[in-house]
ZAPAKE-987762 format. One record per residue (C-alpha): residue in three letters; x, y, z. Coordinates in steps of 0.02 Angstrom, whole numbers, padded with zeros to 5 digits, always signed. Each point is the difference from the previous one (the first is absolute). Layout:
N
ALAXYZ...
//
This chain:
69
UNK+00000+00000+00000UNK+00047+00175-00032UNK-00033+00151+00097UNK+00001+00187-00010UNK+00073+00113+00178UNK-00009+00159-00042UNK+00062+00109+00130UNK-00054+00181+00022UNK+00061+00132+00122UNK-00138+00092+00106UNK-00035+00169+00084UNK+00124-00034+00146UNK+00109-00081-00119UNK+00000-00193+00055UNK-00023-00108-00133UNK-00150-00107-00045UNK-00023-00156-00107UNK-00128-00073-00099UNK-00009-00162-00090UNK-00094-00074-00138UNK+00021-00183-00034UNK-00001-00082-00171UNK+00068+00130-00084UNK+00013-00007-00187UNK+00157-00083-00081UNK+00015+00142-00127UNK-00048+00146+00116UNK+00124+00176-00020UNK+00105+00124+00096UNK-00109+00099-00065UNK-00169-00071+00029UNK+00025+00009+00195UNK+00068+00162+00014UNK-00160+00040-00093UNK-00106-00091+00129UNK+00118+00084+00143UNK-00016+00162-00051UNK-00196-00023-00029UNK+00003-00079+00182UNK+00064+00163+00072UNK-00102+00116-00115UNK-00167-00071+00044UNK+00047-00031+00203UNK-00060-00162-00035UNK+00081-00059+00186UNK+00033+00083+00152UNK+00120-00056+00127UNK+00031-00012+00192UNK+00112+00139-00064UNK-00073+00098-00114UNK-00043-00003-00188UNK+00119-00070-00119UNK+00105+00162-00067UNK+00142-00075-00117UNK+00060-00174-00083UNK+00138-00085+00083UNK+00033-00158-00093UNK-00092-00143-00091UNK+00079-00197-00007UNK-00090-00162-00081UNK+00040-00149+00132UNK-00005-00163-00063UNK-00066-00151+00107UNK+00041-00204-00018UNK-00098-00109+00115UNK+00059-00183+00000UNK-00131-00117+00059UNK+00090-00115+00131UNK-00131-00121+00050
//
């Protein structure tokens, strides 16, 4: 399985992180900044901290599980 963190910074600064799982193969650099910046924009989430202000940094994680029994 693959899966999206993007990580924002907010209003005080800490950083935040939302993840989407079965991301896309194919998807772009440019594609989730998109979605990022739209995220922010629109104030779609708020924090404990604060609204998300500014992009911090995106990464696709990749996931194996090995069925043992």
């Amino acid at each position: 399985m693959k899966r999206l963190e993007m990580t924002f910074r907010n209003e005080l600064g800490r950083s935040t992180k939302i993840s989407v799982d079965y991301v896309k193969d194919d998807v772009t650099k440019e594609q989730v900044e998109t979605v990022m910046q739209s995220i922010i924009e629109k104030n779609i989430f708020k924090t404990e901290n604060g609204e998300l202000k500014e992009i911090d940094g995106a990464d696709i994680v990749s996931t194996n599980t090995v069925e043992l029994i």
